[in-house]
C-alpha positions as CSV (number, residue, x, y, z in Angstrom):
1,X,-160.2,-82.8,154.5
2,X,-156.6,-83.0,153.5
3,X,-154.8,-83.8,150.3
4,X,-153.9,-87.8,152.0
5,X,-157.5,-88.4,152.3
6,X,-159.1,-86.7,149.2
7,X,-156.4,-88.9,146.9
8,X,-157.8,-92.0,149.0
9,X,-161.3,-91.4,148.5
10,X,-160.9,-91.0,144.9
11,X,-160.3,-87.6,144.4
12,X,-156.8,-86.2,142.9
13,X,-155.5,-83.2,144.6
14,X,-153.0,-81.0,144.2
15,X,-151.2,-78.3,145.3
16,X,-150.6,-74.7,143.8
17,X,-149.2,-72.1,145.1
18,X,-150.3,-72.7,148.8
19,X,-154.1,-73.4,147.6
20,X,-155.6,-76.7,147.2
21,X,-156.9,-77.8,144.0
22,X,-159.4,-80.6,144.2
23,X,-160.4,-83.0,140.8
24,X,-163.3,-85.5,141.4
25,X,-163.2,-88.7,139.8
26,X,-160.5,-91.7,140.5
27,X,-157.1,-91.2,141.4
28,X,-155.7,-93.5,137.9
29,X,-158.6,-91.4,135.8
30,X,-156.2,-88.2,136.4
31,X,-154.4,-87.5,132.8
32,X,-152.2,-84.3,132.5
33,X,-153.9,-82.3,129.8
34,X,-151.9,-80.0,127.3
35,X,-152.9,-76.2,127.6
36,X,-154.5,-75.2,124.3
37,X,-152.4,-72.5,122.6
38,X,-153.5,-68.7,123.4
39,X,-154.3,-67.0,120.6
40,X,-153.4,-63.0,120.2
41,X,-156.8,-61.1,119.5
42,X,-155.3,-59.2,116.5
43,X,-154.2,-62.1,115.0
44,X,-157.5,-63.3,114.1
45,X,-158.5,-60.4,112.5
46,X,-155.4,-60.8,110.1
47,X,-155.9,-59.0,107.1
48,X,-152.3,-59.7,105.4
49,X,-152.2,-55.4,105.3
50,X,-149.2,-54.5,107.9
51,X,-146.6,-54.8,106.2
52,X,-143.7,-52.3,105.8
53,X,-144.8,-49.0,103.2
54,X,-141.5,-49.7,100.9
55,X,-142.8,-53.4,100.0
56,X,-145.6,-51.9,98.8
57,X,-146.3,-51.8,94.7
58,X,-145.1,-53.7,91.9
59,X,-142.0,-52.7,91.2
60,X,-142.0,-50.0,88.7
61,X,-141.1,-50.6,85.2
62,X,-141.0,-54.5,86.0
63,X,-141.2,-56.1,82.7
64,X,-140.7,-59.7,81.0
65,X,-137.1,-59.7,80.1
66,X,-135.7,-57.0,82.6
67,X,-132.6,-57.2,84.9
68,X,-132.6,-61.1,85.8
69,X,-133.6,-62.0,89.4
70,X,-136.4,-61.8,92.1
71,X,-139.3,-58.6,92.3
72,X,-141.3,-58.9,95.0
73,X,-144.0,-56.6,96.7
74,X,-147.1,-56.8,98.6
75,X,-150.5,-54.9,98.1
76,X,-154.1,-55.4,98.3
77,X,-153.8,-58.3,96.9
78,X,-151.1,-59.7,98.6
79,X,-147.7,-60.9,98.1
80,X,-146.3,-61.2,94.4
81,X,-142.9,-62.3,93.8
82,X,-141.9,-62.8,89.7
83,X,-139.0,-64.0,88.4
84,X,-137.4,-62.7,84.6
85,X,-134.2,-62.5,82.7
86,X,-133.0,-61.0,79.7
87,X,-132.7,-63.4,76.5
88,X,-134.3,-66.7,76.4
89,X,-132.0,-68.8,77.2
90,X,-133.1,-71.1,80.7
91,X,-132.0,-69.8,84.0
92,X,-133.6,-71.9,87.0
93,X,-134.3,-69.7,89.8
94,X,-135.4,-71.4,93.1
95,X,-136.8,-69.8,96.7
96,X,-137.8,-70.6,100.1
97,X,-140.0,-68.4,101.9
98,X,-140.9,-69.0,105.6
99,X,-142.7,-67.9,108.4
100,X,-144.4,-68.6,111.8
101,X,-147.9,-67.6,110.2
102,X,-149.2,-69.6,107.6
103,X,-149.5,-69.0,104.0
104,X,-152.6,-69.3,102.7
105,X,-154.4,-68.5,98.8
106,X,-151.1,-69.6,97.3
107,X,-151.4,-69.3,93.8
108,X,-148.6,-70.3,90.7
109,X,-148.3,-67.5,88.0
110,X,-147.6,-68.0,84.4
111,X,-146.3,-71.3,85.4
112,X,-145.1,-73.9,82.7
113,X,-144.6,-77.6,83.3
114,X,-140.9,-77.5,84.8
115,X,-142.1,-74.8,87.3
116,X,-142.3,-76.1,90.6
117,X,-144.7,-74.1,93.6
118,X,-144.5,-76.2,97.2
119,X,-146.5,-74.9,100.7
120,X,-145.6,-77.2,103.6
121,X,-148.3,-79.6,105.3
122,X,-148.3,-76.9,108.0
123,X,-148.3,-73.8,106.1
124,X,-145.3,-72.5,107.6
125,X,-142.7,-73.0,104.3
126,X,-142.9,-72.0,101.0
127,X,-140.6,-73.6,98.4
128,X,-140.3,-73.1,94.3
129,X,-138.7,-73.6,91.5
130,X,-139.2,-72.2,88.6
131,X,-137.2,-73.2,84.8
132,X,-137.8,-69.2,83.6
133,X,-136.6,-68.3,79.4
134,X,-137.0,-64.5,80.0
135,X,-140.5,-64.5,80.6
136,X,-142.3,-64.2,83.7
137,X,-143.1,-67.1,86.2
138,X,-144.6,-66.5,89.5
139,X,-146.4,-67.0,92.2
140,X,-148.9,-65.1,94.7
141,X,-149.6,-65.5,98.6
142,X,-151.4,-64.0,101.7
143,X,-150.2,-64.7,105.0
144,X,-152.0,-65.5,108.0
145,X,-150.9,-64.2,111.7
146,X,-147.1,-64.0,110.2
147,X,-144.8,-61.6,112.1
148,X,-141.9,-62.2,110.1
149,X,-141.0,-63.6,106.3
150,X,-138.1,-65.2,105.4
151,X,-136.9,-65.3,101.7
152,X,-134.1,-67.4,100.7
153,X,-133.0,-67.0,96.4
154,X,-130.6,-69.0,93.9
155,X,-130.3,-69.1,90.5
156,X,-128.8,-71.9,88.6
157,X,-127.6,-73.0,92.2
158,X,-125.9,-70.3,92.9
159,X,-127.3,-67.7,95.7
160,X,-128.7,-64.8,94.5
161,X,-127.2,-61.6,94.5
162,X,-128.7,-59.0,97.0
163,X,-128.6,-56.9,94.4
164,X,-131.0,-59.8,92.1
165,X,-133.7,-59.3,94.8
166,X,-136.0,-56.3,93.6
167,X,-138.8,-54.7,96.7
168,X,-141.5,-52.4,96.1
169,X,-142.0,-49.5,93.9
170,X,-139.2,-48.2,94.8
171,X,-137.1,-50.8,94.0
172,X,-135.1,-51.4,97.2
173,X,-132.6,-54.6,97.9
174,X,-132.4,-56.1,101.0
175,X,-128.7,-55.8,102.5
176,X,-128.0,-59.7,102.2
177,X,-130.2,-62.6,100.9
178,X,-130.9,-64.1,102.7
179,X,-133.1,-61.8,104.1
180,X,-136.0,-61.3,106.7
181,X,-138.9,-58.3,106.3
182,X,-140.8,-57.9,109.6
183,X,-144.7,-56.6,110.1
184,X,-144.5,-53.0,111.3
185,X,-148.5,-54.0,113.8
């Protein structure tokens, strides 16, 4: 049978790659289905735990009323990322953090009622701001199937020093904010 007459008698054919493909059912039944998105095996064993070893650990020394800016660092827990200042004066600090994963267990810390914590409808975008007086506000997150995290930092509107943005115990900066860190598996 050929591809004229299967399409007449009711079946939609097509051809790929020198083979026919035959679809029973009526020729106006035929609807072009979108493939379902492949998956990678060792994402869905995620475990939020490959992340580069010098964002690992809080910061050391990190106290309520240190160097104003950004610490950030990821452990067992997580990602934590606290804002402070010195003095007690208000400095509002605000953040984007993004990624093709998903952010999930998103969690405000020490957060008063100008603080602000936002994830996007798809997971894919976090956004705060937080009003800090030389205390500590906060927030904590684990991604899901992220490769990549982007951070994005300004303070009283203003973007954030490179040299603001503190990672890991060992306190490193990024280069430039903003900034990306990338999964090492």
């Amino acid at each position: 049978m050929n591809i004229k007459s299967l399409v007449t008698s009711g079946v939609v054919a097509a051809t790929v790659m020198g083979s026919t493909l035959a679809v029973a059912g009526p020729a106006s039944a035929a609807t072009e289905s979108k493939p379902k998105p492949v998956v990678a095996q060792r994402c869905l064993a995620n475990h939020d735990d490959e992340w580069p070893d010098w964002v690992n650990g809080r910061p050391a020394g990190l106290d309520a009323g240190d160097n104003g800016g950004v610490y950030l660092w990821h452990d067992t827990e997580g990602w934590h990322l606290v804002v402070t200042h010195r003095g007690d004066d208000k400095k509002a600090v605000t953040g984007v953090i993004q990624t093709r994963g998903r952010f999930v267990d998103v969690h405000g810390v020490a957060l008063e009622k100008d603080d602000k914590l936002a994830v996007s409808k798809d997971h894919h975008r976090l956004t705060f701001r937080f009003v800090n007086s030389g205390h500590i506000d906060g927030l904590t997150f684990k991604t899901v199937c992220a490769p990549r995290l982007g951070f994005g930092f300004k303070a009283d509107g203003h973007k954030l020093a490179a040299g603001r943005v503190v990672i890991g115990h060992d306190a490193r900066h990024p280069r430039t904010d903003p900034f990306t860190i990338t999964r090492t598996a």
